[in-house]
C-alpha positions as CSV (number, residue, x, y, z in Angstrom):
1,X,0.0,0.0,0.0
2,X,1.4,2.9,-0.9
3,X,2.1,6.2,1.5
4,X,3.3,9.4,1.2
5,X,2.8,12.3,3.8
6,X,2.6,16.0,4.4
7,X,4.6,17.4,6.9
8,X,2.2,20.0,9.2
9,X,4.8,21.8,10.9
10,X,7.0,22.5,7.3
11,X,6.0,25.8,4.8
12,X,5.7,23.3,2.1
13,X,3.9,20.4,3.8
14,X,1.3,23.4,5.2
15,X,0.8,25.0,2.1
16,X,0.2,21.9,0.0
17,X,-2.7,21.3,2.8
18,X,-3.8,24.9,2.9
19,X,-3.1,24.4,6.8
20,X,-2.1,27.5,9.3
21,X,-1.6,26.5,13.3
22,X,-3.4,28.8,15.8
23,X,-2.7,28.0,19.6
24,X,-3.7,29.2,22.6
25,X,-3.1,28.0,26.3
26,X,-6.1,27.2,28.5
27,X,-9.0,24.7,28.9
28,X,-11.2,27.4,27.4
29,X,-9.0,29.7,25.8
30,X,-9.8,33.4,27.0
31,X,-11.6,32.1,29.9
32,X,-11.0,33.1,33.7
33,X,-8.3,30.6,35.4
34,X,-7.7,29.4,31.6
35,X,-11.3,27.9,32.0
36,X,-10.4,25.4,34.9
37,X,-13.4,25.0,36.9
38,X,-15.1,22.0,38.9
39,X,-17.1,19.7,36.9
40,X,-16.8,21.3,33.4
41,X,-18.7,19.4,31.1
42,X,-17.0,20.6,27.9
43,X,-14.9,23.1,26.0
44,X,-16.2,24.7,22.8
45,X,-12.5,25.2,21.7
46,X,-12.8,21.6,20.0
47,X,-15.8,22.4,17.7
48,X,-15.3,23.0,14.5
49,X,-17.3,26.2,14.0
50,X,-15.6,28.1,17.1
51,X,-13.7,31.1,16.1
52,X,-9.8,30.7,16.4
53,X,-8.8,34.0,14.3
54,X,-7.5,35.7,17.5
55,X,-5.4,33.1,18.3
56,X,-1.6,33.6,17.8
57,X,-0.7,31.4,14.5
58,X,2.0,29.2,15.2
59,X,5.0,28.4,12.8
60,X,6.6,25.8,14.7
61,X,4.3,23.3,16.5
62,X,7.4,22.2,18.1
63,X,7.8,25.1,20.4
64,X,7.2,24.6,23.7
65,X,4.8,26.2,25.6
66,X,3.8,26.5,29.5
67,X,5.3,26.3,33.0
68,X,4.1,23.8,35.0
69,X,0.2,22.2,34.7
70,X,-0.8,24.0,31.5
71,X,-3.3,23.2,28.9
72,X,-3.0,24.7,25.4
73,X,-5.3,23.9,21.9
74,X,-3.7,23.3,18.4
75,X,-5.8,23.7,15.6
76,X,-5.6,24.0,11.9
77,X,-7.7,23.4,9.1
78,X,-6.7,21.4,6.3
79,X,-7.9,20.6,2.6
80,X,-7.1,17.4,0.7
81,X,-5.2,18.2,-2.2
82,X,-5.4,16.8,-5.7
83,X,-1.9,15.1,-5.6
84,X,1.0,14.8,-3.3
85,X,4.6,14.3,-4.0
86,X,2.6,13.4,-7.8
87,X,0.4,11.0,-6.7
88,X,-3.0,11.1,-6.9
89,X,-4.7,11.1,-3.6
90,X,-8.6,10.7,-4.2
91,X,-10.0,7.3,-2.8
92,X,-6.6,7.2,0.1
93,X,-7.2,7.0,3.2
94,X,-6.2,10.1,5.5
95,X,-4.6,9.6,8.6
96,X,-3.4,12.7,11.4
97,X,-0.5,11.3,13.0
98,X,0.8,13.4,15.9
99,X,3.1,13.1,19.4
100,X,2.2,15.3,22.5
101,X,4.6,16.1,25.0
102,X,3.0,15.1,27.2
103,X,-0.9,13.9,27.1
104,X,-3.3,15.1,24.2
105,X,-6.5,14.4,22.3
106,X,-7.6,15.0,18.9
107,X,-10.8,16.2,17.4
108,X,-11.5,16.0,13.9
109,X,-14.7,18.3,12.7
110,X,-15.8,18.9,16.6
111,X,-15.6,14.8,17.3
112,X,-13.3,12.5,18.8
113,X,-13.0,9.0,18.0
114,X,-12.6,7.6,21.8
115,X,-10.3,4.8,20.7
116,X,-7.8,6.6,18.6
117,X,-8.3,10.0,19.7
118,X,-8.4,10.2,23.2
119,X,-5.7,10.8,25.7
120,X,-2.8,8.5,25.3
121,X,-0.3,8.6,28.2
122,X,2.8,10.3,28.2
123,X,4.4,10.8,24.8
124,X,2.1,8.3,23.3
125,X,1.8,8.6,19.5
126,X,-1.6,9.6,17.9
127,X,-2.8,8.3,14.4
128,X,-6.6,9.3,13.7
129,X,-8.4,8.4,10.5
130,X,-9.9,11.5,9.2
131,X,-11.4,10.0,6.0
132,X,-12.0,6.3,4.6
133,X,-11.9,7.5,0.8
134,X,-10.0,11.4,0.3
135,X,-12.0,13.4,-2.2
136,X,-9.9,15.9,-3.0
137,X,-11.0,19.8,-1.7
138,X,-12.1,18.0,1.4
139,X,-11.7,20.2,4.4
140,X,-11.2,18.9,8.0
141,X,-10.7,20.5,10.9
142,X,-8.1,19.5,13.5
143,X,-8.2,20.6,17.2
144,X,-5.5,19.2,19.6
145,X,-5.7,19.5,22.6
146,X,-2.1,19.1,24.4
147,X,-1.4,19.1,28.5
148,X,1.6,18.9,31.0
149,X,2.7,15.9,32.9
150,X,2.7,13.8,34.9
151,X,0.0,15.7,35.9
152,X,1.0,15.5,39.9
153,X,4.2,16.7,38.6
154,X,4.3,18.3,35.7
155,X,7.7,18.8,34.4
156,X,8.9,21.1,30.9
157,X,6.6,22.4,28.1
158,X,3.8,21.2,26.1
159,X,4.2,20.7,22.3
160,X,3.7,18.7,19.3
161,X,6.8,16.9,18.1
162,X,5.5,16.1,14.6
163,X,2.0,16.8,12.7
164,X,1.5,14.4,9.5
165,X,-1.4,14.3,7.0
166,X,-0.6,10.6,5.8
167,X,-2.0,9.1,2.6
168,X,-2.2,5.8,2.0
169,X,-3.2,4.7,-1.6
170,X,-4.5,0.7,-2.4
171,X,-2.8,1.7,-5.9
């Protein structure tokens, strides 16, 4: 089968997806105590209609962030391309293959597949299927939601290592 990929955190690999990070720290982003309150049922911050323009963009998903026990959302919006590295990519199936330092989730389109998508332990890699069959001009949003640990402990930044939209083509 084969595979080829598009590297999120590169000019090239972010242009061929149409893809810009945003970040900001926080539960709920913008909220009091960076939205950290007793028995909070959700955060709108992985929907896929809610409005990241004011967050900072980020170049370099491999920049740490925080101090201690942080929070902080990644998100980026990316469109399936016709081709990559001249292969044709309609009918591949699309994985988002990530690493959080430390713990993370993703949501795809304001959902979360609670098998590959939810929080992995420390440093644990991520690969979520975002479509079955690519149709090229596709768009998917991607929300990541990345936190310190151990969380008793928390030691360093928060991050993504690596971002990859990964094809793979029964051709």
């Amino acid at each position: 089968m084969p595979r080829f990929a598009l590297d999120l955190n590169s000019d090239s690999g972010r242009a061929a997806a149409g893809a810009e990070w945003r970040v900001a720290t926080g539960l709920v982003p913008g909220a009091d105590n960076e939205g950290l309150t007793a028995r909070l049922l959700s955060t709108p911050a992985r929907l896929a209609d809610y409005d990241d323009s004011s967050w900072d963009v980020c170049p370099n998903i491999r920049q740490s962030l925080s101090e201690g026990f942080t929070f902080a959302w990644y998100r980026t919006a990316v469109t399936i391309p016709g081709q990559v590295d001249g292969n044709d990519v309609a009918g591949s199936r699309v994985f988002f293959e990530t690493n959080f330092d430390n713990y993370g989730e993703v949501w795809v389109n304001g959902e979360i597949d609670r098998t590959t998508g939810s929080i992995a332990g420390l440093n644990a890699q991520h690969r979520v299927e975002i479509s079955g069959s690519a149709q090229p001009g596709e768009r998917f949003i991607i929300a990541c939601l990345a936190l310190n640990g151990p969380l008793a402990n928390p030691r360093g930044g928060i991050f993504l290592r690596y971002a990859t939209l990964a094809l793979e083509s029964s051709n």
